[in-house]
N, C-alpha and C positions, 0 to 999 in steps of 0.2 A: 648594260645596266639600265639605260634608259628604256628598251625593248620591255624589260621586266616592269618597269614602273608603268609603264604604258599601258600592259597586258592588264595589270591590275586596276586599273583605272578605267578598264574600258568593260571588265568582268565584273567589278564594283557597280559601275550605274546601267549596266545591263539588266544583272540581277534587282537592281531600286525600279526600274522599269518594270520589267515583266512581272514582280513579284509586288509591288506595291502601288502603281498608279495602274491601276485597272479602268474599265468603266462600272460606275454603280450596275446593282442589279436591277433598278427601273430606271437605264438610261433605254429612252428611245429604240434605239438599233437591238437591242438584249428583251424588248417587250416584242416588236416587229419577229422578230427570230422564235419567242418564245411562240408566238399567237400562233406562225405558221407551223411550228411542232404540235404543237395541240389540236391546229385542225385536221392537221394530217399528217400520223405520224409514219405511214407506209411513206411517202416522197420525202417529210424533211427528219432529220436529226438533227439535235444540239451541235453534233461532230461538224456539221456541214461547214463551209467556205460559206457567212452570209456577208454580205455586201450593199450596205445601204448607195443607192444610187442618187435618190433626190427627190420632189415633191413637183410634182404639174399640175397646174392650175388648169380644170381645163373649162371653166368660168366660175362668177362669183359664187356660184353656191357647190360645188362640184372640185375638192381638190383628192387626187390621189395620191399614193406615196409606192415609189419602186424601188423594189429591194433584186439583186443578182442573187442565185443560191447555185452552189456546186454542189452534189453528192458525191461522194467518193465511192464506188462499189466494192469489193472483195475480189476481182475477177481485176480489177486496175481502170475499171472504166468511169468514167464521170458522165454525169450528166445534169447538164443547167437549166435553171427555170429562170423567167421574169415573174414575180412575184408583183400583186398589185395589191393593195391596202387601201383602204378608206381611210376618213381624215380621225376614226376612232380604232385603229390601229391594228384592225381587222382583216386579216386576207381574205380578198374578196373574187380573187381569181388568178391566172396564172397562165402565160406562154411554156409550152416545153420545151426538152432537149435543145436549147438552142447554146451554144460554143460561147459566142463571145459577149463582151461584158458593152452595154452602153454607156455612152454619155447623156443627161439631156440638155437640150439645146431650146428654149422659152416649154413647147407643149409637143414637141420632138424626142423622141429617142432614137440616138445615131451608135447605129453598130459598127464595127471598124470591118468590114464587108464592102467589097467593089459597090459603086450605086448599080450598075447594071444587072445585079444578082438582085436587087433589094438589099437596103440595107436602113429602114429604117422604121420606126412605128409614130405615127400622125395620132396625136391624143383631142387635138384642134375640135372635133365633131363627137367627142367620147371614145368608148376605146372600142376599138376595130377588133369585129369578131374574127376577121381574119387579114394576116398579112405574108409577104413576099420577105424574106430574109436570105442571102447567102443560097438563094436560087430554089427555095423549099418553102413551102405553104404553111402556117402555122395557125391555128386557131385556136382565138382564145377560149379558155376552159372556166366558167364560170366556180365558184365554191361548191354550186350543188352538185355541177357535174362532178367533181373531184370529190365528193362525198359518196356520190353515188358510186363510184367507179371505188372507192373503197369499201363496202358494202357488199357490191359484187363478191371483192376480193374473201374478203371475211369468212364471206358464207360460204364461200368454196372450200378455204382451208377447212373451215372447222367442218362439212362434208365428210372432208378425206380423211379427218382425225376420227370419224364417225358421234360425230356429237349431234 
């Protein structure tokens, strides 16, 4: 009998949870998620895993904001981005394919990766066009690159459509 009441009690504020304390539609993390679908909708989807990370200062006039994103593919495959924003909530570039999620640590991003492999990104001097992660070389990809590189895309499909 108690099992029963238990059950009920715990499928009651499940449901008030999931169903009713949401976050607003211009909370922060829901605008961050929104911007990056709008500027590129080939990498991100609304569907994605987004993952606010935290804000580094990386001096007085210069903060940025990082967010983790997972895509989910059809094939079972994922693949993660570091996601970098401006302090107007802009994505302004972006690490690929990279597994695992950081923490930050003052102007530090620590990935949970041996330190011998890499396993970290230094924001300290601005952000590093390129770093060492989990023993693989990663460079970052600015917003035009990733404009451009959809663009390419584009105009190849609609090619083949013969448009």
């Amino acid at each position: 009998m108690c099992n029963i009441s238990l059950f009920k009690y715990l499928f009651f504020y499940t449901f008030i949870f999931l169903n009713v304390i949401r976050l607003p539609a211009d909370s922060p993390i829901n605008i961050l998620h929104e911007n990056a679908v709008k500027t590129n909708p080939v990498f991100f989807r609304m569907e994605d895993d987004f993952i606010l990370i935290g804000e580094v200062t990386i001096d007085s006039e210069n903060i940025i904001i990082v967010a983790y994103n997972k895509s989910f593919w059809g094939n079972g495959r994922m693949t993660g981005r570091i996601l970098i924003f401006n302090s107007f909530f802009q994505l302004i570039g972006m690490y690929g394919t990279i597994t695992g999620r950081p923490r930050i640590e003052g102007k530090i991003l620590i990935f949970p990766f041996p330190e011998s492999d890499g396993n970290i990104i230094d924001f300290s001097s601005g952000i590093p066009s390129v770093v060492r992660l989990d023993g693989y070389i990663y460079r970052y990809e600015s917003i035009e690159t990733t404009n451009l590189n959809v663009s390419i895309r584009e105009c190849i499909k609609l090619n083949k459509l013969g448009k």
